[in-house]
N, C-alpha and C positions, 0 to 999 in steps of 0.2 A: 868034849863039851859041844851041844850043839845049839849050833843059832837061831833066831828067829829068823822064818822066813818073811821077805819086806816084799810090798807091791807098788808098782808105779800108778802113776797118776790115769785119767782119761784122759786124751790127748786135748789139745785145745784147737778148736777147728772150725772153720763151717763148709760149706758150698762150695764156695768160689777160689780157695785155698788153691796155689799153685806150685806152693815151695812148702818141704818139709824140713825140718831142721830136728833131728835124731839126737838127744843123750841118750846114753845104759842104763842109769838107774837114778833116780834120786838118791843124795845125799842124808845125812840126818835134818840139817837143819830144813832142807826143803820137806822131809816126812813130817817134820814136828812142826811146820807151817802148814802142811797141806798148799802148798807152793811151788811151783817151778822156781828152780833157782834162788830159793830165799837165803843162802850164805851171803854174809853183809859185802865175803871179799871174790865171791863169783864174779866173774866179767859180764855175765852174759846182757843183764839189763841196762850196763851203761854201756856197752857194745850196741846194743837195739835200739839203746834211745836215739844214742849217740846219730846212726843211721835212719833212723826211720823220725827224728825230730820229735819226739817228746820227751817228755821229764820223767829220770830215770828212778826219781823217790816220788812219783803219783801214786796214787793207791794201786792196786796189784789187777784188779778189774780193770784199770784206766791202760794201764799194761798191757793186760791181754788181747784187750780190744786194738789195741795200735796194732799187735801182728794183725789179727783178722782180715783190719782195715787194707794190712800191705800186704794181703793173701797169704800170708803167713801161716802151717800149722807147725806147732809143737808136740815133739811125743816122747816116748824112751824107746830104746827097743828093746828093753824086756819087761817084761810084764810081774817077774817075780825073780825073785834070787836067796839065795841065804849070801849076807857081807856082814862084816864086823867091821866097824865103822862105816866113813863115807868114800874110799881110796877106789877108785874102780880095781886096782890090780887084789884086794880084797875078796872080787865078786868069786865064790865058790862056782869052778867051771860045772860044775856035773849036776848044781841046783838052778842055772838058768833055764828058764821059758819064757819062749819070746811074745810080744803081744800079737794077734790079730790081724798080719799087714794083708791078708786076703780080703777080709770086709774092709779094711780100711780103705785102700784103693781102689774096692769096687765102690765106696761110696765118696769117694774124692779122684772123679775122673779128672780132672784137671792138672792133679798136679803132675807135673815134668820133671821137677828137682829135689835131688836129696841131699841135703850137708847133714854130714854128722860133726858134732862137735866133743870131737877128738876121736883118738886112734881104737879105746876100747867100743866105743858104739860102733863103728866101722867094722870091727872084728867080731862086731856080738852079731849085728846085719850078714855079716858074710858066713859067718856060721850056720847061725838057725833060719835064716829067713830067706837070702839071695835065691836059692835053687829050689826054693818052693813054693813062688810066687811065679806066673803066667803075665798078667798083665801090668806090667811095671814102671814106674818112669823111667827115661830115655837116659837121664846123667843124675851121676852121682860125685860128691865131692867132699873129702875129709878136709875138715876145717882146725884150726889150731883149738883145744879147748880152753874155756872161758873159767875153767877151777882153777881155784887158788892153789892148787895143787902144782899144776902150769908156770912154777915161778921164773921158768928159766925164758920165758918170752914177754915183753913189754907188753904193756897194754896197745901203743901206739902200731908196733906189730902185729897184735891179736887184731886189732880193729880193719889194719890194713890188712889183712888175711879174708876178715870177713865182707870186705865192701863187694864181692863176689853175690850176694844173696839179693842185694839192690840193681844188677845188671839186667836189662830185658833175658827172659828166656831163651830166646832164638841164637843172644852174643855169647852167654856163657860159655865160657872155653878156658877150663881150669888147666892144669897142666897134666898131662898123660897119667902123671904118677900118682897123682888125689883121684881120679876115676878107678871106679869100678871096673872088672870087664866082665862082661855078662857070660 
């Protein structure tokens, strides 16, 4: 039986953008929104509000714009996949491709940091993309993921996990073992 192949989003982004913050792939409910993170029981937006102080049921624009605001971009790092359902362990290994971090970084010199949120985006980054990019940000850091998948960590945990993306640039100093090494 074979699956449809599924694509991710354009990233959400602009200019000024200092921090990235990495999932793998959309889920169904975020494909069937046309949405980042639209599953009602995803962490990720009351994790964002939470941090970055707005209201985590605003309209989804009013959303997007708070990352902006806090230099935030949002992306996947793949661009396509064949998965039956929405389980990252799902993603069929041999139909991933990953998006574009070559243009992307040349057109967001600024940013410095990368959190993946959770361990399959981190693996899908070290796979297809780490060793084929030149100019790169400096750190990078897996973050606990915000799917309801993730049930086995509180939200209270999740949140404190992620207070890392609100730290100046220059302080972040996650722990040896969530870095990358180049």
């Amino acid at each position: 039986m074979s699956m449809e192949r599924i694509y991710s989003f354009a990233p959400i982004s602009d200019r000024n953008a200092e921090i990235l913050i990495l999932g793998s792939m959309p889920g169904c409910a975020s494909l069937a929104a046309d949405q980042y993170y639209a599953h009602a029981r995803n962490a990720f937006w009351r994790i964002t509000s939470t941090l970055l102080q707005f209201d985590p049921v605003s309209p989804y624009e009013v959303r997007v714009q708070a990352l902006k605001s806090a230099r935030i971009a949002l992306w996947d790092v793949l661009q396509s996949c064949r998965r039956e359902g929405s389980l990252d362990s799902m993603i069929e290994a041999g139909t991933q491709i990953p998006n574009d971090f070559h243009a992307f970084f040349r057109t967001h010199p600024q940013i410095t940091h990368v959190f993946f949120n959770g361990a399959k985006a981190e693996a899908c980054f070290r796979r297809h993309v780490l060793r084929e990019i030149d100019d790169r940000p400096t750190r990078y850091a897996r973050l606990p993921s915000t799917s309801p998948a993730n049930a086995s960590m509180s939200f209270a945990r999740k949140l404190d996990a992620w207070r890392i993306i609100l730290l100046p640039s220059e302080s972040i100093s996650a722990p040896a073992s969530l870095l990358l090494q180049s």
